[in-house]
mmCIF file of the N, C-alpha and C atoms, coordinates in Angstrom:
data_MODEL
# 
_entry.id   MODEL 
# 
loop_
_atom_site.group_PDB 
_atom_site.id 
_atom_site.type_symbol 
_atom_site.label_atom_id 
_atom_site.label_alt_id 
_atom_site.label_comp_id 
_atom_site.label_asym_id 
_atom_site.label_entity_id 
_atom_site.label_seq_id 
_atom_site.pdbx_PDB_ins_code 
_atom_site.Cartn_x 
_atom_site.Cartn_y 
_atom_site.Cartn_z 
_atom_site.occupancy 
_atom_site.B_iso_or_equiv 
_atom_site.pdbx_formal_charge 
_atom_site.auth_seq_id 
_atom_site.auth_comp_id 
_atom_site.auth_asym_id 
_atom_site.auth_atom_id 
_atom_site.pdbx_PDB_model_num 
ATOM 1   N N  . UNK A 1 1  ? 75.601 94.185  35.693 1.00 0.00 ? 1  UNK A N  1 
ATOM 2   C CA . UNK A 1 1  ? 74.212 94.607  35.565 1.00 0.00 ? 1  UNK A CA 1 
ATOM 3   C C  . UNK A 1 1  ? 73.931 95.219  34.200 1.00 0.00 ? 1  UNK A C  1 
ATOM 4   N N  . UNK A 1 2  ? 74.915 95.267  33.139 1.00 0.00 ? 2  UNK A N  1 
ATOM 5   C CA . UNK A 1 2  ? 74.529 95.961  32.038 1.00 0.00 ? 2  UNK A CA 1 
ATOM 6   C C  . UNK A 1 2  ? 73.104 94.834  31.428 1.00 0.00 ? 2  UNK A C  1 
ATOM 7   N N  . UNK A 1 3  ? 72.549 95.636  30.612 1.00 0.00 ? 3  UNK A N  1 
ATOM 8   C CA . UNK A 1 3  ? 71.281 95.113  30.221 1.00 0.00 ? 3  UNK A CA 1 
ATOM 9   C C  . UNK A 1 3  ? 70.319 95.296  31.060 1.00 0.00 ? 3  UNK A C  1 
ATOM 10  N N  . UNK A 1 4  ? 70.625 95.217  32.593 1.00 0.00 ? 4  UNK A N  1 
ATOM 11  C CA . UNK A 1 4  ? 69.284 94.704  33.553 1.00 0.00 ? 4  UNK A CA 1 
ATOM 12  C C  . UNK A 1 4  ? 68.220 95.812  33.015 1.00 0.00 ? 4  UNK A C  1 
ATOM 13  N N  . UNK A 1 5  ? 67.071 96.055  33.629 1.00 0.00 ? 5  UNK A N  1 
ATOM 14  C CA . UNK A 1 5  ? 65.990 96.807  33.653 1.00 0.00 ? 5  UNK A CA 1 
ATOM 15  C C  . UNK A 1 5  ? 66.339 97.954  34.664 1.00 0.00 ? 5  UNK A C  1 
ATOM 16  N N  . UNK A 1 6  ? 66.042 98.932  34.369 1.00 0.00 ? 6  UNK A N  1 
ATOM 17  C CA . UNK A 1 6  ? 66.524 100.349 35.174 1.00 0.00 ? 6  UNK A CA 1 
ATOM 18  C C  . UNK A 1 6  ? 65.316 100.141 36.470 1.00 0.00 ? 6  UNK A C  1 
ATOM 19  N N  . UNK A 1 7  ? 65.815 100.425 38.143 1.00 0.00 ? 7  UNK A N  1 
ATOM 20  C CA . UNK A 1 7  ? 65.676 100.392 39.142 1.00 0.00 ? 7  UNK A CA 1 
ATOM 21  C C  . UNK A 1 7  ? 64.659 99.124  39.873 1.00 0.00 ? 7  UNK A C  1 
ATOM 22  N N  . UNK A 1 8  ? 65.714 98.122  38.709 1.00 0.00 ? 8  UNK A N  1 
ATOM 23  C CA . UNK A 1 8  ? 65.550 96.611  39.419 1.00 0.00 ? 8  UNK A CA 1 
ATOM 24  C C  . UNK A 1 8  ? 66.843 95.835  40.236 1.00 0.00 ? 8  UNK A C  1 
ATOM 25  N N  . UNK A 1 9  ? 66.830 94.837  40.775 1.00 0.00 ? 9  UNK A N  1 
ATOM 26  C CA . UNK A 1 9  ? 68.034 94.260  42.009 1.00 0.00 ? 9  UNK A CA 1 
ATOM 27  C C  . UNK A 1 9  ? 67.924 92.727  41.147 1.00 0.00 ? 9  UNK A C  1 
ATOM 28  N N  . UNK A 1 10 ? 69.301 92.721  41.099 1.00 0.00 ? 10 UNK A N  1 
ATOM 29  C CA . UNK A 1 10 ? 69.217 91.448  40.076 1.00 0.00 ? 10 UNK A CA 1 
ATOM 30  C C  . UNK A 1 10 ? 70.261 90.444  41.049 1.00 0.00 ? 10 UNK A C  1 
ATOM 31  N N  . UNK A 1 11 ? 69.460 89.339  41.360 1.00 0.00 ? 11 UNK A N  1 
ATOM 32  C CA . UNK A 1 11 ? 70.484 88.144  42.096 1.00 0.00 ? 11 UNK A CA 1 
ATOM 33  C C  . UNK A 1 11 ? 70.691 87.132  41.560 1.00 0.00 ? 11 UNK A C  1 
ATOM 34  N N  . UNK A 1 12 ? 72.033 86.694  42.287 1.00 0.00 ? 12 UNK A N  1 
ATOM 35  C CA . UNK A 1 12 ? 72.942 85.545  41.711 1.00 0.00 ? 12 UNK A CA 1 
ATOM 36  C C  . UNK A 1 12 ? 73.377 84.503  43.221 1.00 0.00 ? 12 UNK A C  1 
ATOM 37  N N  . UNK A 1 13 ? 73.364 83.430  42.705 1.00 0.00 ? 13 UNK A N  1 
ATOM 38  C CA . UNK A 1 13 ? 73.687 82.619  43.901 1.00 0.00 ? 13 UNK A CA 1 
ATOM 39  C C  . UNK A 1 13 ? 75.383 82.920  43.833 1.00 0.00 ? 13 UNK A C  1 
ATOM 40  N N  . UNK A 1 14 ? 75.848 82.475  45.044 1.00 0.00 ? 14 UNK A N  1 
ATOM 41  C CA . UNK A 1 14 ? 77.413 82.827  45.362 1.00 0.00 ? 14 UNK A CA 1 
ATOM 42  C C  . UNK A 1 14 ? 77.838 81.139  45.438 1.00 0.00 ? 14 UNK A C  1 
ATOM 43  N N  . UNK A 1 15 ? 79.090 81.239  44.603 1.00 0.00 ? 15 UNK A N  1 
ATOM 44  C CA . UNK A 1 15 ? 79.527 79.793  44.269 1.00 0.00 ? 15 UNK A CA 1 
ATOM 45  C C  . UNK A 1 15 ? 79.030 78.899  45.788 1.00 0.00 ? 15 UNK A C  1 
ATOM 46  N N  . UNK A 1 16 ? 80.131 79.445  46.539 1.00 0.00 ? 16 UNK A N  1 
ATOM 47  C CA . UNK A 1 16 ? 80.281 79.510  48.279 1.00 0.00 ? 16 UNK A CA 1 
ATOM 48  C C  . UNK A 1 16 ? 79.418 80.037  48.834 1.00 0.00 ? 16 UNK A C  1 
ATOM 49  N N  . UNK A 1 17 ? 78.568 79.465  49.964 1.00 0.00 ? 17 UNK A N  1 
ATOM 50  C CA . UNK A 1 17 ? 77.110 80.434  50.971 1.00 0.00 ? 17 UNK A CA 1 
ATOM 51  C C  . UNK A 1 17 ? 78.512 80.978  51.844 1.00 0.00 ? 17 UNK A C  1 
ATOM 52  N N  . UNK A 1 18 ? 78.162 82.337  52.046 1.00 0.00 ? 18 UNK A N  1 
ATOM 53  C CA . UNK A 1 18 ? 78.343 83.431  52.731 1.00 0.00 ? 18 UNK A CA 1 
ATOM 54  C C  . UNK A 1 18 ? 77.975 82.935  54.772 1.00 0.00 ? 18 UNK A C  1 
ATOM 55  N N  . UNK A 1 19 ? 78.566 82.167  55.318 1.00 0.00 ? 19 UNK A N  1 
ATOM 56  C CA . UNK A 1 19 ? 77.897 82.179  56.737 1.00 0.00 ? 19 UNK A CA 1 
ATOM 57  C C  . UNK A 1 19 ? 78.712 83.229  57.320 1.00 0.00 ? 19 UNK A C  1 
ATOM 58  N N  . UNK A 1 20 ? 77.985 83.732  58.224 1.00 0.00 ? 20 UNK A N  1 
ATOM 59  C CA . UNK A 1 20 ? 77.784 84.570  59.266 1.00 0.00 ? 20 UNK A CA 1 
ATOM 60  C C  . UNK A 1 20 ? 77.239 84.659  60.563 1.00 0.00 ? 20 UNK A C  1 
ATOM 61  N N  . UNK A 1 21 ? 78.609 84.758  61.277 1.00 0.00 ? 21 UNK A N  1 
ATOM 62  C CA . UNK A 1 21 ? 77.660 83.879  62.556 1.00 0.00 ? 21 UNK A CA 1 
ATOM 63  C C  . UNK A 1 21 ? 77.273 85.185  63.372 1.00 0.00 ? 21 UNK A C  1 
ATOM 64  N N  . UNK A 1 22 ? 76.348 84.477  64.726 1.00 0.00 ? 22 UNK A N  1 
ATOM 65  C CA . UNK A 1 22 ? 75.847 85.271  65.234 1.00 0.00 ? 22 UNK A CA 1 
ATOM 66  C C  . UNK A 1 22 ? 76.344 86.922  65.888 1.00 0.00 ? 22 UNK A C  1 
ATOM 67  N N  . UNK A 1 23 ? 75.931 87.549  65.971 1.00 0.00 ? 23 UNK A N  1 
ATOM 68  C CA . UNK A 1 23 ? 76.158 88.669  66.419 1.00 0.00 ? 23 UNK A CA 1 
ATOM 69  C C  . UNK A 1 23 ? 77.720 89.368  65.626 1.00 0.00 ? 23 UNK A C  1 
ATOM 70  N N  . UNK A 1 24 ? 77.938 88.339  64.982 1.00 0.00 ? 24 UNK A N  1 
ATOM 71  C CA . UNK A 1 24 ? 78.751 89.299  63.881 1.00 0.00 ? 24 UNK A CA 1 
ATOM 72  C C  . UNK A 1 24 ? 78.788 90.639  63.388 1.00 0.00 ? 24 UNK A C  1 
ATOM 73  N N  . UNK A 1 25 ? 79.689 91.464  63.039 1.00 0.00 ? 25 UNK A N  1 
ATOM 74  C CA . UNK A 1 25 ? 79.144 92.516  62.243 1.00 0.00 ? 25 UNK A CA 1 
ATOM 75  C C  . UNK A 1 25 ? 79.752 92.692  61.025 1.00 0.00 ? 25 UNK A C  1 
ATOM 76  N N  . UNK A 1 26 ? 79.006 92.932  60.148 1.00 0.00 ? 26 UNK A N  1 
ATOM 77  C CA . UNK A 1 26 ? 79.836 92.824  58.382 1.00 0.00 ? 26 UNK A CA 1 
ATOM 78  C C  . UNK A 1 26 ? 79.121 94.314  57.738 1.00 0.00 ? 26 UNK A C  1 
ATOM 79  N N  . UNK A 1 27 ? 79.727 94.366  56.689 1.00 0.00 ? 27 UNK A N  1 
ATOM 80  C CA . UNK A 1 27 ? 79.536 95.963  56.592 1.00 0.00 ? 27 UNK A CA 1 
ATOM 81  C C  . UNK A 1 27 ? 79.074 95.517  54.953 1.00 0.00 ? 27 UNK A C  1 
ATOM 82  N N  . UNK A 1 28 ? 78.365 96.260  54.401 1.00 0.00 ? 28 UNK A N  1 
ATOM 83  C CA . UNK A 1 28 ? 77.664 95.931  52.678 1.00 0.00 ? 28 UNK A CA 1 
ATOM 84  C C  . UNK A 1 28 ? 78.182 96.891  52.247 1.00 0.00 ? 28 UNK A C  1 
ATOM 85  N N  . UNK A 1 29 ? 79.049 97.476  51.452 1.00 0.00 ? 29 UNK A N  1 
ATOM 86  C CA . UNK A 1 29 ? 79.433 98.358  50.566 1.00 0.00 ? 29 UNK A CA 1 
ATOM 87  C C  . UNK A 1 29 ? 79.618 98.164  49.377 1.00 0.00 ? 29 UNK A C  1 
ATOM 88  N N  . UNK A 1 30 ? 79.477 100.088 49.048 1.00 0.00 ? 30 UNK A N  1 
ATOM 89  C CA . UNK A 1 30 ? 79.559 99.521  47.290 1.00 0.00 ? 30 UNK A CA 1 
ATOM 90  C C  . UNK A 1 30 ? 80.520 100.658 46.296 1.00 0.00 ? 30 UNK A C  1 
ATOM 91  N N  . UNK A 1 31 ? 80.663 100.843 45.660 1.00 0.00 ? 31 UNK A N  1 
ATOM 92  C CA . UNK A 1 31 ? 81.709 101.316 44.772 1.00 0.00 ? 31 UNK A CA 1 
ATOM 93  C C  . UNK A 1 31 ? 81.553 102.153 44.029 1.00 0.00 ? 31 UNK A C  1 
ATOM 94  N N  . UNK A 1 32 ? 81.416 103.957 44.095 1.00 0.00 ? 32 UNK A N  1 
ATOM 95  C CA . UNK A 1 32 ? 80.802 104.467 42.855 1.00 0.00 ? 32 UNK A CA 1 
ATOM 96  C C  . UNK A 1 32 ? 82.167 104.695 41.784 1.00 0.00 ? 32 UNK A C  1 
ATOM 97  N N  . UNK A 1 33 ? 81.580 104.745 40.292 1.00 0.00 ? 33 UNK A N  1 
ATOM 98  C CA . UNK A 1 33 ? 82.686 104.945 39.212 1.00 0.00 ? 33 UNK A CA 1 
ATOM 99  C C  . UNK A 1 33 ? 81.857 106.488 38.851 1.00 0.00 ? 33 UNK A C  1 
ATOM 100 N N  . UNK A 1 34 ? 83.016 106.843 38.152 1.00 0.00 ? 34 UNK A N  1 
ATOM 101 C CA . UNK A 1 34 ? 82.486 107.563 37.094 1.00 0.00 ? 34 UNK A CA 1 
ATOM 102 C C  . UNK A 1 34 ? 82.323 107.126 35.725 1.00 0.00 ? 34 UNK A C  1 
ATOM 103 N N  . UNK A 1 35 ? 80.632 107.627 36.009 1.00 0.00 ? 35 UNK A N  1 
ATOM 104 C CA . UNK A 1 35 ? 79.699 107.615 34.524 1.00 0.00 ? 35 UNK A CA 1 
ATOM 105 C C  . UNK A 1 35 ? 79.094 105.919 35.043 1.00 0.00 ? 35 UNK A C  1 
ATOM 106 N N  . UNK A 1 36 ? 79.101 105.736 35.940 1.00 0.00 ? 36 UNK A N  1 
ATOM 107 C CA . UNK A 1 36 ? 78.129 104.624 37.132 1.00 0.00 ? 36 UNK A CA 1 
ATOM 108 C C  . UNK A 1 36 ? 77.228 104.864 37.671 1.00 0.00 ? 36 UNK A C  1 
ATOM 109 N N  . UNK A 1 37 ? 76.637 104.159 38.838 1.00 0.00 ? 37 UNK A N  1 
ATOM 110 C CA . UNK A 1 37 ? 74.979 104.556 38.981 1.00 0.00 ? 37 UNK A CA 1 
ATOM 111 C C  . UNK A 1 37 ? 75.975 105.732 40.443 1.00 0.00 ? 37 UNK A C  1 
ATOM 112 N N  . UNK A 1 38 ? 75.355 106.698 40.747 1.00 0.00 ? 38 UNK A N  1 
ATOM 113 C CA . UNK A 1 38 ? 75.203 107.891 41.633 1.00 0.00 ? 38 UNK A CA 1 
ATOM 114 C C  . UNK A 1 38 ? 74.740 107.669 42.767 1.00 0.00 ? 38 UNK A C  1 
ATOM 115 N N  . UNK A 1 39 ? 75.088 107.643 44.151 1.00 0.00 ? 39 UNK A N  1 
ATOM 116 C CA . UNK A 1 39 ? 74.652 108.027 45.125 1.00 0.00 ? 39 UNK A CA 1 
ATOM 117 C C  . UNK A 1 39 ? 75.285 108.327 45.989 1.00 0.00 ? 39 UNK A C  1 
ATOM 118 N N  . UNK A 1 40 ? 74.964 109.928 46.394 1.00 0.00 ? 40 UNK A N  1 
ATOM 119 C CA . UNK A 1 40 ? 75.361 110.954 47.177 1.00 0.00 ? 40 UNK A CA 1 
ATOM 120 C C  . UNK A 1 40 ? 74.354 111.014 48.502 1.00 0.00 ? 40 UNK A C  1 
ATOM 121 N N  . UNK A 1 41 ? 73.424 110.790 48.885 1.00 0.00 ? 41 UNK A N  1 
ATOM 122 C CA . UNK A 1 41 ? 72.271 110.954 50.151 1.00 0.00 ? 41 UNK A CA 1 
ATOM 123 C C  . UNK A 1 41 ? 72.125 109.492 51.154 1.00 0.00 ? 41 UNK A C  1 
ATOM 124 N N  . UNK A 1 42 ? 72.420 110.221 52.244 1.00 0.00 ? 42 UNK A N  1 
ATOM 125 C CA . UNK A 1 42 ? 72.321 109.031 52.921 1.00 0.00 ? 42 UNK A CA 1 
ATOM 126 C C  . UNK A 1 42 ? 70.922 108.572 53.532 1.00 0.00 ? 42 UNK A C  1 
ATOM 127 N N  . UNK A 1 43 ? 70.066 109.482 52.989 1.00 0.00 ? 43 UNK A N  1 
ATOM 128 C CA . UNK A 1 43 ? 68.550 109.043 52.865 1.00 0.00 ? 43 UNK A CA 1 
ATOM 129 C C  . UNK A 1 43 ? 67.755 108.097 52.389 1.00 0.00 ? 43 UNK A C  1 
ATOM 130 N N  . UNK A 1 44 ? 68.032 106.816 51.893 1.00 0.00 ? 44 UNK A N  1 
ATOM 131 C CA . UNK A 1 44 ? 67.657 106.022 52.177 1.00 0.00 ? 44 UNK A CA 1 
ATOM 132 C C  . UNK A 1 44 ? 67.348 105.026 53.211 1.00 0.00 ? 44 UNK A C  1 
ATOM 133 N N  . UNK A 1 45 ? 65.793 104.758 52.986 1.00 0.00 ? 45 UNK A N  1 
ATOM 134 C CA . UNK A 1 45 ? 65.271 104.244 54.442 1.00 0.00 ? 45 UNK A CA 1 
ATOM 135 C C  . UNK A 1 45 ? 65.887 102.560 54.420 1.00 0.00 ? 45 UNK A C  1 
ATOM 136 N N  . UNK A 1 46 ? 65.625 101.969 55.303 1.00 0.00 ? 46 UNK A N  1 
ATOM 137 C CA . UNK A 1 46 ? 66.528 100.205 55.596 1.00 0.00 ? 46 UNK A CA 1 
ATOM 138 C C  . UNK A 1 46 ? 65.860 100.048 56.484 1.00 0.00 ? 46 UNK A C  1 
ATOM 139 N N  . UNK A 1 47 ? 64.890 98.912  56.023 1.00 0.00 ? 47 UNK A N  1 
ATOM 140 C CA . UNK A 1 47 ? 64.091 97.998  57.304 1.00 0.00 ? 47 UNK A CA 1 
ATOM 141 C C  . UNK A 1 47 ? 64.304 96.820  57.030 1.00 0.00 ? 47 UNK A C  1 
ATOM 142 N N  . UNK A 1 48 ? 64.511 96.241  58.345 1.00 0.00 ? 48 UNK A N  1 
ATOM 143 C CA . UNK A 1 48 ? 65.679 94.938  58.483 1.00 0.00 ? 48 UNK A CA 1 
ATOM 144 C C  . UNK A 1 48 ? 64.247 93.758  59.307 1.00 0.00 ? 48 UNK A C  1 
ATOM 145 N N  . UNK A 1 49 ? 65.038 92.380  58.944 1.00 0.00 ? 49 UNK A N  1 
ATOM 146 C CA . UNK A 1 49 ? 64.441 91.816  59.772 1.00 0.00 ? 49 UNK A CA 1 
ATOM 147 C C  . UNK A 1 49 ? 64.212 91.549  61.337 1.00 0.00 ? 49 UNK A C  1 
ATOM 148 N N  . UNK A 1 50 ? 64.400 90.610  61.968 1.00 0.00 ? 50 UNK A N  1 
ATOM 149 C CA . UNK A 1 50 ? 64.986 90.161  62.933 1.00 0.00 ? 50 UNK A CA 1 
ATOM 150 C C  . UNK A 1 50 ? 65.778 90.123  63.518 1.00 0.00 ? 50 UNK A C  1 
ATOM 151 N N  . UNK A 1 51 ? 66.440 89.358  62.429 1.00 0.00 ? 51 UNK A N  1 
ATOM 152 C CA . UNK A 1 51 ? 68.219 89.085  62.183 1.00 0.00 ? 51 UNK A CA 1 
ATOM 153 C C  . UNK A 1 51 ? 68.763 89.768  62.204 1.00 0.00 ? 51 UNK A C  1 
ATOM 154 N N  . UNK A 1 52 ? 68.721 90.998  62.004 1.00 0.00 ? 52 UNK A N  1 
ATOM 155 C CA . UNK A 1 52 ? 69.878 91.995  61.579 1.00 0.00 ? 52 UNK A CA 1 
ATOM 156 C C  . UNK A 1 52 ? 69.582 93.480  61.907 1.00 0.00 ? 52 UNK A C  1 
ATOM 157 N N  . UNK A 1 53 ? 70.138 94.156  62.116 1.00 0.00 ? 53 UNK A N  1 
ATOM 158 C CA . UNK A 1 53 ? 70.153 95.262  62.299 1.00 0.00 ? 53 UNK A CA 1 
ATOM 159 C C  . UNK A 1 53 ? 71.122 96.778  61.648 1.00 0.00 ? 53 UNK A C  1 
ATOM 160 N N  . UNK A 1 54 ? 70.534 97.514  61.459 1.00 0.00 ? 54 UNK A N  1 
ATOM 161 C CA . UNK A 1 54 ? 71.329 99.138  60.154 1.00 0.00 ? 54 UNK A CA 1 
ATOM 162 C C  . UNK A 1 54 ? 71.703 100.018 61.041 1.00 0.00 ? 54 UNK A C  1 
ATOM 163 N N  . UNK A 1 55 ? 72.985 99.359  61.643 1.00 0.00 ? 55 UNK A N  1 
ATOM 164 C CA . UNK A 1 55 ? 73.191 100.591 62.660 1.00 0.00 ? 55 UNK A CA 1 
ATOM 165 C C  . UNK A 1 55 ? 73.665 102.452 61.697 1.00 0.00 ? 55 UNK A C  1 
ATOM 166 N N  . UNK A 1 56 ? 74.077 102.259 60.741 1.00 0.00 ? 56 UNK A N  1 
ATOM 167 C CA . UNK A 1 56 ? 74.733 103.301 60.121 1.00 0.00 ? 56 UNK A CA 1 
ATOM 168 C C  . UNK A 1 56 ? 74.805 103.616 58.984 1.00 0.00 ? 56 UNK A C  1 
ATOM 169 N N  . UNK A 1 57 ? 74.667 104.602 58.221 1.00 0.00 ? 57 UNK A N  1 
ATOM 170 C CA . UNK A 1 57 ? 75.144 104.575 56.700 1.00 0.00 ? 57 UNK A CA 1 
ATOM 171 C C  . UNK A 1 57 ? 77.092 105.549 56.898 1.00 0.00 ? 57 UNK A C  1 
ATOM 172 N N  . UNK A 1 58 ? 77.526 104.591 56.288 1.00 0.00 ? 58 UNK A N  1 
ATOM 173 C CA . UNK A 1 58 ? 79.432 105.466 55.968 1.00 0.00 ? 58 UNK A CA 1 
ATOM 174 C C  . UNK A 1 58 ? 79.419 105.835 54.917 1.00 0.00 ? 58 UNK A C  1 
ATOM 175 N N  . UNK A 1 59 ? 80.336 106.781 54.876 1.00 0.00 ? 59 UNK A N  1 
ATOM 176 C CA . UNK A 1 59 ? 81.008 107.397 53.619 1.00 0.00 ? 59 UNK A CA 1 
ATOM 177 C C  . UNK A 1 59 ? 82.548 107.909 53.611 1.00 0.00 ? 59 UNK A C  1 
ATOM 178 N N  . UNK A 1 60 ? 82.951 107.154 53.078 1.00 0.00 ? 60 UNK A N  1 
ATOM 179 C CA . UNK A 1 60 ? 84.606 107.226 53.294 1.00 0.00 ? 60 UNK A CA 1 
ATOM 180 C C  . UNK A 1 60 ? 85.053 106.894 54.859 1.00 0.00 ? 60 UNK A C  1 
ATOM 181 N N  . UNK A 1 61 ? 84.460 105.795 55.513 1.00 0.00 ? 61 UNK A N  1 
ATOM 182 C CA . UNK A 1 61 ? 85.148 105.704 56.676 1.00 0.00 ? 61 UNK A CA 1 
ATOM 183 C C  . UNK A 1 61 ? 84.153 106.777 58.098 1.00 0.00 ? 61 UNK A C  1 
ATOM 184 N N  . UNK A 1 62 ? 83.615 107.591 57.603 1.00 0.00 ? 62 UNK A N  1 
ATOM 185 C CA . UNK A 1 62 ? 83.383 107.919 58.808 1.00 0.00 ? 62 UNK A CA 1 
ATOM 186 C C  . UNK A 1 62 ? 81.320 107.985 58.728 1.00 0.00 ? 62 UNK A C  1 
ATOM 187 N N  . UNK A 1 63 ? 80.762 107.815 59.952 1.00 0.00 ? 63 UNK A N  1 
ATOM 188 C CA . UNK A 1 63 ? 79.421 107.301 59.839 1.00 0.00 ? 63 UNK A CA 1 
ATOM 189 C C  . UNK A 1 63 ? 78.681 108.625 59.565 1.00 0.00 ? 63 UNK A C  1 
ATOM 190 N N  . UNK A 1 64 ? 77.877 108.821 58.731 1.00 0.00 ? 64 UNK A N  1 
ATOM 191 C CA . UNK A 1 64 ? 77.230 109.891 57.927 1.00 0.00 ? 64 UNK A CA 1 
ATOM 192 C C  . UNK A 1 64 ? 75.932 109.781 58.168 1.00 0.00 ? 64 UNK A C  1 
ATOM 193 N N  . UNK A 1 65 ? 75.249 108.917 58.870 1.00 0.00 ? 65 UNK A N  1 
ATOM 194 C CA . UNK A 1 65 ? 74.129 108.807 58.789 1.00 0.00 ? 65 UNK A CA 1 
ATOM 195 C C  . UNK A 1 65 ? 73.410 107.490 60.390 1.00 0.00 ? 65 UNK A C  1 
ATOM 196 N N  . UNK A 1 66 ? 72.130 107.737 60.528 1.00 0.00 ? 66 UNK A N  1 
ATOM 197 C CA . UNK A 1 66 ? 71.959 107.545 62.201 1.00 0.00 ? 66 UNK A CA 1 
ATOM 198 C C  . UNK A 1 66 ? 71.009 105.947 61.724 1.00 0.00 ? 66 UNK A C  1 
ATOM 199 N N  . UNK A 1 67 ? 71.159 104.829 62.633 1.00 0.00 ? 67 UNK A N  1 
ATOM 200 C CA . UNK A 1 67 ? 70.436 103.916 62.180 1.00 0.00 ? 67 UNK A CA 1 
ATOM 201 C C  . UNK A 1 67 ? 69.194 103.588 61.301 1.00 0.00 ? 67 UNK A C  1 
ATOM 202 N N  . UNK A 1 68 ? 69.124 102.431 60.018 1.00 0.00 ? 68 UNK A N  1 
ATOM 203 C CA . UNK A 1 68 ? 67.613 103.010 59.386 1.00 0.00 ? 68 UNK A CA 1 
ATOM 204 C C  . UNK A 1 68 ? 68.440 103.475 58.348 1.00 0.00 ? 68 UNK A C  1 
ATOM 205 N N  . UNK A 1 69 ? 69.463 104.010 57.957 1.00 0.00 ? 69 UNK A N  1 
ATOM 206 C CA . UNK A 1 69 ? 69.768 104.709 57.277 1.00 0.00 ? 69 UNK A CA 1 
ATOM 207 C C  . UNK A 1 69 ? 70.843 104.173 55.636 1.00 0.00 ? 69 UNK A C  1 
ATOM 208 N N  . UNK A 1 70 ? 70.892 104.417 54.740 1.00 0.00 ? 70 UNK A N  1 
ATOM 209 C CA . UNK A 1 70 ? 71.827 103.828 53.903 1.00 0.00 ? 70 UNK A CA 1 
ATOM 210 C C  . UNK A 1 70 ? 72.125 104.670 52.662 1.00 0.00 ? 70 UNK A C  1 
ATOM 211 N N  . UNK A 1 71 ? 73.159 105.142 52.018 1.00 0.00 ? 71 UNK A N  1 
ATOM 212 C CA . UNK A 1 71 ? 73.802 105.481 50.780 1.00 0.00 ? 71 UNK A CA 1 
ATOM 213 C C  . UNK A 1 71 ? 73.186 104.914 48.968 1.00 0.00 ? 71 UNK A C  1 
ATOM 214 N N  . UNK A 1 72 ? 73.447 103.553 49.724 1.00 0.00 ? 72 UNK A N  1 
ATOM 215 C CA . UNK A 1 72 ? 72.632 102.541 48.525 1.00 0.00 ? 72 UNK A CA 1 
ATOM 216 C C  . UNK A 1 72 ? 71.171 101.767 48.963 1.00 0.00 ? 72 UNK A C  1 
ATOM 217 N N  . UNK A 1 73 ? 70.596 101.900 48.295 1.00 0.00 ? 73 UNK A N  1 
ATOM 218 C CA . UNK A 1 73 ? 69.594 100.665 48.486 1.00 0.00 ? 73 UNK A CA 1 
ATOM 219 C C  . UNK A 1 73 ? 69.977 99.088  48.618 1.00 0.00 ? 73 UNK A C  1 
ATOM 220 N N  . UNK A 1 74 ? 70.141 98.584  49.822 1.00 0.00 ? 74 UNK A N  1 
ATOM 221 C CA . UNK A 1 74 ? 70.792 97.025  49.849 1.00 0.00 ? 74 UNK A CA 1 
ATOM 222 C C  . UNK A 1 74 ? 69.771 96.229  49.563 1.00 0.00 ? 74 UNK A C  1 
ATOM 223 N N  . UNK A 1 75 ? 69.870 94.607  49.238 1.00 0.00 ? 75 UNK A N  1 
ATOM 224 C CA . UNK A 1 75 ? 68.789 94.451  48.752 1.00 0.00 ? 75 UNK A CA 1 
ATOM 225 C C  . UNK A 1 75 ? 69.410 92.778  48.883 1.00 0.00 ? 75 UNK A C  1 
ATOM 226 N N  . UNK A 1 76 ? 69.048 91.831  49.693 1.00 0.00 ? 76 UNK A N  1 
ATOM 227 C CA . UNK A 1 76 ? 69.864 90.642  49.750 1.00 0.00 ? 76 UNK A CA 1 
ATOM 228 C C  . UNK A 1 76 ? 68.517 89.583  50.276 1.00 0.00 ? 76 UNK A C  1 
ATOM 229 N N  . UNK A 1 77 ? 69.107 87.911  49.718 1.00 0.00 ? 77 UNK A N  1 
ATOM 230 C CA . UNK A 1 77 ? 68.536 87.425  50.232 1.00 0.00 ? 77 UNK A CA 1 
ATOM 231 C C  . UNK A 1 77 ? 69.375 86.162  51.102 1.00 0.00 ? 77 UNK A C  1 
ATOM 232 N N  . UNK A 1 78 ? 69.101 86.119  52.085 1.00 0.00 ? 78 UNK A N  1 
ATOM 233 C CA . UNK A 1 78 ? 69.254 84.875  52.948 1.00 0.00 ? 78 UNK A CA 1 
ATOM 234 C C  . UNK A 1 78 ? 68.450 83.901  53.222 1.00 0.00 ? 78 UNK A C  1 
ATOM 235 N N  . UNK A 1 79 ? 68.864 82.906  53.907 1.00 0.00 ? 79 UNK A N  1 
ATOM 236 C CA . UNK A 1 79 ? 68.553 81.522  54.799 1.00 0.00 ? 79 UNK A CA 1 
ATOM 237 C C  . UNK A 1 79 ? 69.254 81.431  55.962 1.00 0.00 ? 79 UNK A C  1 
ATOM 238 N N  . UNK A 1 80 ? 68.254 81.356  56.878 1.00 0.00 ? 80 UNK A N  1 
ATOM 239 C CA . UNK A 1 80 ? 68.890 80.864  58.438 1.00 0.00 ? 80 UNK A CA 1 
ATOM 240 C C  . UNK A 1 80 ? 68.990 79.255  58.590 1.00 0.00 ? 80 UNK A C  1 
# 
C-alpha cells in the first residue's frame, strides 16, 4: 500500500478465486508492525451482507469484542 491515498482500500484480484463454501467459517486478519498503520479498538462497526455474518472481533486469540464488531476496517469484494 505504500503510495496509496491515506484512508482508502486498495484491491487486487487474487491469481486463484478464493472459494468458500457454504456455512464455512474463515477468519480476516491482519498484522500490526511497528511504525505501521495502528489499531488498538475494537470499535469498529461491520455490516455484512446476506452471506455472511461478524460474529467477533479477536485479539491475540481470544474474542474482544461482541458481533458487528472489528479491530480493522475489512473491506472485500466478492461473487456468488
Amino acid at each position: 500500500t505504500s503510495g496509496a491515498t491515506a484512508s482508502t482500500f486498495l484491491y487486487v484480484d487474487l491469481g486463484t478465486p478464493l472459494v468458500v463454501a457454504g456455512g464455512a467459517v474463515i477468519y480476516i486478519v491482519c498484522v500490526e508492525t511497528v511504525g505501521g498503520d495502528q489499531w488498538l479498538s475494537n470499535n469498529t462497526a461491520v455490516v455484512t451482507t446476506a452471506v455472511a455474518t461478524d460474529d467477533a472481533a479477536v485479539f491475540s486469540g481470544n474474542n474482544a469484542g461482541g458481533p458487528g464488531t472489528s479491530f480493522v476496517p475489512p473491506n472485500f469484494k466478492y461473487t456468488l
